[in-house]
N, C-alpha and C positions, 0 to 999 in steps of 0.2 A: 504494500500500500504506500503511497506518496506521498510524501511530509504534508499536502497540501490540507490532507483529508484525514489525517493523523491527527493536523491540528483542529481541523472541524470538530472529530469527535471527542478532544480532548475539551475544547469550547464548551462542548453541548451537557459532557460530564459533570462539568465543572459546576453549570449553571443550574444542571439538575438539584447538585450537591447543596450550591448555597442555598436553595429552595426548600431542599430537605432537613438541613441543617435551621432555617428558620421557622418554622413553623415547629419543630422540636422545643424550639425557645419560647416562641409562644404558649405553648401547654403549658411549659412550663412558670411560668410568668401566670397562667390565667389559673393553675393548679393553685399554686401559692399565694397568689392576690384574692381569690373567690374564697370569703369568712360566712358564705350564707350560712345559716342554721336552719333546718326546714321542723319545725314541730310535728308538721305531719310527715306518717310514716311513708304513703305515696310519692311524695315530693322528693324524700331523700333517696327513695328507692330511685327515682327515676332519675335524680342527681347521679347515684351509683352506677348506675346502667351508662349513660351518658360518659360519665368518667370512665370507665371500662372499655366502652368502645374507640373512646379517644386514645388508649393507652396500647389498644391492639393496632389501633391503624400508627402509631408511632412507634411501635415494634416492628412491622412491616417495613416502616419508612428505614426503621434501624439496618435493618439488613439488607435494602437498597444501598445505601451508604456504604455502607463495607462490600460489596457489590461493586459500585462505583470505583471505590480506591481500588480493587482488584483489575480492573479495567485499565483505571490510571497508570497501575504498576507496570500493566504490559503493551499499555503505550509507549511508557519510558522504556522497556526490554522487548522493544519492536518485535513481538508475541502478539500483537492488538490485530483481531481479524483472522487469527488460526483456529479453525477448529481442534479443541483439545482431543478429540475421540479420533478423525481421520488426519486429522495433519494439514488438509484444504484449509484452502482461503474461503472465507465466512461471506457470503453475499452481502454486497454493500446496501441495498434493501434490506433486509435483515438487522444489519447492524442498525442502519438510522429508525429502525424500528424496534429495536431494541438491542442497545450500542452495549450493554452489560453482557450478552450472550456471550457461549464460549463452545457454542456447539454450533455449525450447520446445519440448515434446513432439516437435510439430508439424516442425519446422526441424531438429532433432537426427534424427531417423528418413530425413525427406531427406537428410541429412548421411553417416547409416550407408547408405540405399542406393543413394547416390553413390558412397562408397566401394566400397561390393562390386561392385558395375558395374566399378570402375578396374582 
């Protein structure tokens, strides 16, 4: 792949990241500034719920992040765009639709119907 588009999807990384990384801060921030007390027990439950769900989707996000740097890494060790399983070059379609991949089309569809097989 050619520095040109290296840098694109290093660009695109990046921007994912600071996005991922803020909205992290946010929770955080709304986690620890939110002193409501709800008397009723509906109210709190459904605070609970709410909170829970914010905390699963920022786990998800967690491991996008590390995802991301994984990515970053083998940009910098010009690896970025190998399929790990054949050793091919990862469709540049593919990658801009999802730049974290580390498998081809091809290797990723065996992948899923290995699994559904199990």
């Amino acid at each position: 792949m050619d520095q040109e588009k290296l840098d694109y999807f290093k660009n695109v990384l990046l921007e994912e990241m600071k996005t991922l990384q803020g909205e992290a801060g946010k929770t955080v921030t709304e986690m620890t500034s939110d002193a409501s007390n709800f008397p009723d027990p509906t109210d709190r439950a459904t605070q609970e719920s709410d909170r829970n769900f914010e905390l699963r989707i920022r786990d998800r996000e967690r491991k996008l992040i590390n995802k991301i740097k994984d990515a970053l890494s083998r940009i910098e060790s010009n690896e970025f765009g190998i399929c790990d399983d054949c050793g091919e070059e990862i469709g540049e379609a593919r990658l801009r639709a999802r730049p974290v991949t580390t498998q081809c089309i091809d290797c990723k569809m065996a992948a899923e119907e290995k699994e559904l097989r199990n």
